[in-house]
N, C-alpha and C positions, 0 to 999 in steps of 0.2 A: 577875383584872383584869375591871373592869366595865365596860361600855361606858355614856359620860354623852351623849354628843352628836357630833353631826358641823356643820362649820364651814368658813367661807370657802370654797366651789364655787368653783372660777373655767375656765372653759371657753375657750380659744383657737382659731384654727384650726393650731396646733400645739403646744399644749399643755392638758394636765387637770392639776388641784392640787386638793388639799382635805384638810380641817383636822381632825384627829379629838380628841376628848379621854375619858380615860379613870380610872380611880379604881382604885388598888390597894388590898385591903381582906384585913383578917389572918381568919385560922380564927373562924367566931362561937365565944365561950363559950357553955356551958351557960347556957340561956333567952336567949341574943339569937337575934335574926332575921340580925343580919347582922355580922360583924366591923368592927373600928375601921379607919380608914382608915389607911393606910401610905404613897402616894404618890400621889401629882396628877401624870398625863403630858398633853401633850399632844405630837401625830403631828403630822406634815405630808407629806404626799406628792406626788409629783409625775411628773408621763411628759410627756417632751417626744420630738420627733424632727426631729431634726437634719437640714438639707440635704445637708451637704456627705459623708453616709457612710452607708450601707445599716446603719443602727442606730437605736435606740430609748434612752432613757437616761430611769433613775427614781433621782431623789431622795427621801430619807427621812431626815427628821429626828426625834428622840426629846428631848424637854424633860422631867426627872423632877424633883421635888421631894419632897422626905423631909417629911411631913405630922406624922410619929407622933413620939412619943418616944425612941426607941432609935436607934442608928447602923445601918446595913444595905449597911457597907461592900461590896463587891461583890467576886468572887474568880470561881475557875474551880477543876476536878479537877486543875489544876497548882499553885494554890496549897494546895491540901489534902495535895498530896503523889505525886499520880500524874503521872509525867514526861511530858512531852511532847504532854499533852493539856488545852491551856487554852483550849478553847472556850468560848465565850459571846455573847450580841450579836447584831445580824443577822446571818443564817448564810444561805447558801446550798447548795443540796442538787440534784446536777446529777441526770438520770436513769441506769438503768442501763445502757445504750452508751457512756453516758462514764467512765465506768469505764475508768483506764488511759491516760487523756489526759494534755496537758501541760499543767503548770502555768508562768504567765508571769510573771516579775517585771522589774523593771530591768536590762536585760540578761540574763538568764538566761530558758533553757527548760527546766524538767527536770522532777523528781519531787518524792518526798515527803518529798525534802531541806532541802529550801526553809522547811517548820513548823517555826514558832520564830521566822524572820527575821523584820528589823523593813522596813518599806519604806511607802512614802505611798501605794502601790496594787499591785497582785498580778490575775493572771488567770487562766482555764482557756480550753483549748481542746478542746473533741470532737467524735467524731463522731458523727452518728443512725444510726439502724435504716432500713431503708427504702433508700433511693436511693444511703446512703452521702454525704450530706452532712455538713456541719460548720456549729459555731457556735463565734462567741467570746466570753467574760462577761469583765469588766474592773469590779473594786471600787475605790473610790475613799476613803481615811479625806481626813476635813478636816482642814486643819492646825488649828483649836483646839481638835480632840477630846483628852480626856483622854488623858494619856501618846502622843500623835501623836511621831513616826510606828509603828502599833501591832505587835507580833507576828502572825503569822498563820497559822488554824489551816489548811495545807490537805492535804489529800488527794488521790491519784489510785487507791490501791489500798483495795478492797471496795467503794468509792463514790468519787465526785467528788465537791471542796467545797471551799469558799470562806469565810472567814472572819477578818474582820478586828479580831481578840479583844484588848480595851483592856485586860483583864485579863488575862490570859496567862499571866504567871506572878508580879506585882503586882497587888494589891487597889486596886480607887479606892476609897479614901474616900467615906465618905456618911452624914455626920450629919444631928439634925436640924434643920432648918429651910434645910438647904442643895439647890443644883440642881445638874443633873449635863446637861448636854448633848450630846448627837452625830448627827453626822450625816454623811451619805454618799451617792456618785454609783453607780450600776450602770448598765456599758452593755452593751447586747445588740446582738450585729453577728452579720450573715449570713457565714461562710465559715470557714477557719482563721487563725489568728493565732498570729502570733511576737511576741519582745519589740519589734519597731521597731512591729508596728502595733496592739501591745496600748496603747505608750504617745500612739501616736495615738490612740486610744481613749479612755483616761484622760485626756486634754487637753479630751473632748468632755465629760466627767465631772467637772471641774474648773471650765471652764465652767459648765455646770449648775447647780454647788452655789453657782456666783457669784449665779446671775440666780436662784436661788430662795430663797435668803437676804437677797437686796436685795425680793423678792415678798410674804415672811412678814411682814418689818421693816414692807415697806407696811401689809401687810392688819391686822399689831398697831396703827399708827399712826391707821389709819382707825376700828377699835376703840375 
């Protein structure tokens, strides 16, 4: 992945956004300088912070287009054949004192029972090093991301993690000339959390990916 440029800055007194785009490009052949193109992304990110709850919440959007010739349908090590490990996607990767934490989904707390299920958002909760504090992460899928509502990879043993894997154990499609969209809330809150105030969380994440999908639509408009 190459980096082409960075796009629409916009600075709030409570929120940062800004546009990135990118170029996927295959192995050069023998005597190129550089391989053919594969995909045209363009990013958008965003950090806002919320009044009404000791969190921070960043949106990320991924726009892909298939440039090249060939299909590059998309899969994971569970469509290849290895059970239960369809990771892919934006991933989250807690540190290691969260190791052993819980994980949150719709009514449930538990383990790493939970990988596999499908759900519209999924959480961790741990503890730190130090003082013995805690935090909570709350992932948000959009309802029009591919195959929503997704599989999710996560883990609490050897590592923490989060991951909200479109491909899981189904390939998306991706021919060429077509786009592939998604996008997603992450909130970061000070403390422990259960499933009632994980999905108070994910409401602040749902939000977010309203008011920054209505933000892009502008900034493409103005464009």
């Amino acid at each position: 992945m190459d980096h082409e440029r960075f796009a629409g800055l916009t600075v709030t007194a409570e929120s940062v956004s800004l546009g990135h785009h990118l170029t996927w490009r295959a192995q050069p052949l023998p005597g190129q300088d550089r391989g053919s193109d594969v995909i045209e992304e363009e990013r958008h990110w965003s950090v806002s912070v919320p009044r009404a709850e000791d969190a921070w919440v960043l949106t990320f959007s991924s726009v892909m287009t298939n440039v090249g010739d060939e299909r590059l349908d998309i899969g994971s090590p569970t469509t290849k054949g290895r059970e239960n490990a369809g990771y892919g996607g934006l991933f989250w990767r807690g540190t290691r004192s969260f190791t052993e934490g819980t994980i949150l989904a719709p009514g449930v707390a538990g383990g790493e029972e939970v990988r596999g299920t499908r759900a519209e958002w999924m959480g961790f909760s741990g503890r730190h090093d130090d003082r013995g504090g805690a935090s909570t992460l709350v992932m948000v899928d959009d309802n029009a991301n591919p195959l929503h509502p997704p599989q999710w990879f996560m883990r609490t043993e050897l590592f923490g993690c989060a991951n909200p894997a479109p491909f899981f154990s189904e390939e998306v499609p991706f021919g060429p000339g077509e786009t592939l969209t998604f996008r997603y809330a992450v909130v970061i809150a000070d403390g422990a959390g259960d499933p009632e105030r994980a999905e108070l969380l994910a409401r602040l994440g749902r939000d977010a990916l309203s008011r920054s999908e209505k933000a892009e639509k502008s900034e493409k408009g103005a464009g």
